[in-house]
N, C-alpha and C positions, 0 to 999 in steps of 0.2 A: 595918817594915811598917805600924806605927802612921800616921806620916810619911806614906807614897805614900795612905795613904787619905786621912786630913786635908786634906792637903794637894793631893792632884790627882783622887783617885776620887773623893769629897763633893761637891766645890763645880762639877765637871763634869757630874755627878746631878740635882744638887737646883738646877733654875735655874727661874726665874720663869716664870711662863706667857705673861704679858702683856710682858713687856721682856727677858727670855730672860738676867738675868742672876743671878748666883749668891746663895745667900740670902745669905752673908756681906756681901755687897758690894750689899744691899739697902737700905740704913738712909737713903739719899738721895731715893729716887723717892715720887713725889707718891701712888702707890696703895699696896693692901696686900699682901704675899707671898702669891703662890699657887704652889704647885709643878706645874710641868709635869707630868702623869698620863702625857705620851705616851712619855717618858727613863723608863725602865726603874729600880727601887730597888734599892739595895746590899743583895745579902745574903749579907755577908761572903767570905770568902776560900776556903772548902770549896764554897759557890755558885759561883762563881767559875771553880773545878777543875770541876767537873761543865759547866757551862755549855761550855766551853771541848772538852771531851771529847766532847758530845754534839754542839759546832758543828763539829769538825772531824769525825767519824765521816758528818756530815748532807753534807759538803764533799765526802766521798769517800775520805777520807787512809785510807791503809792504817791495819789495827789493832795492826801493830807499831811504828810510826813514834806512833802516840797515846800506847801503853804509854811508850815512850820518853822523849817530852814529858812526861808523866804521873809519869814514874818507878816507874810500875807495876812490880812484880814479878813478875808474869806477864800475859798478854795476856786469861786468863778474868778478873780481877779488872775489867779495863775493861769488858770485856762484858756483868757480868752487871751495874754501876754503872750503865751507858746504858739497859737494859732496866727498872731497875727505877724509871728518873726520871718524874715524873707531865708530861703530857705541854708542858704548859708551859713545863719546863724543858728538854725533848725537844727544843724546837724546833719544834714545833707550831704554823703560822701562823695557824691555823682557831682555837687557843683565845687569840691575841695580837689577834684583831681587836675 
């Protein structure tokens, strides 16, 4: 898991503002790194699980089909996850603007 973040999650995140390219692959261009504010930050892999839960829940998908994806052990443990998310990570367009 180390791997898919390094390697494909990070450097798909974290890209330049000005030239849209990734900080690794910055060390060439004539300005200085700024990270795009509008690409959303990594936070981690439980972020990830929640984000994922509350985007398909916002989609419509049923709440047994999430638990599934999820691997939830039962369908209240999704539920009461998505209720208790702060609304930004809700999915909340009003507090993403």
């Amino acid at each position: 898991m180390h791997n898919v973040r390094e390697r494909q999650i990070l450097p798909a995140l974290n890209r330049c503002v000005l030239c849209h390219k990734a900080e690794d692959d910055h060390a060439k261009v004539d300005h200085k790194y700024a990270r795009d504010s509008r690409i959303p930050e990594w936070h981690g892999w439980h972020g990830c699980r929640r984000e994922l839960g509350s985007n398909l829940n916002k989609l419509g998908v049923d709440d047994s089909v999430i638990q599934r994806i999820l691997r939830h052990s039962n369908i209240a443990r999704r539920r009461f996850t998505s209720r208790r998310l702060p609304p930004m990570c809700a999915g909340d367009d009003e507090t993403r603007k």
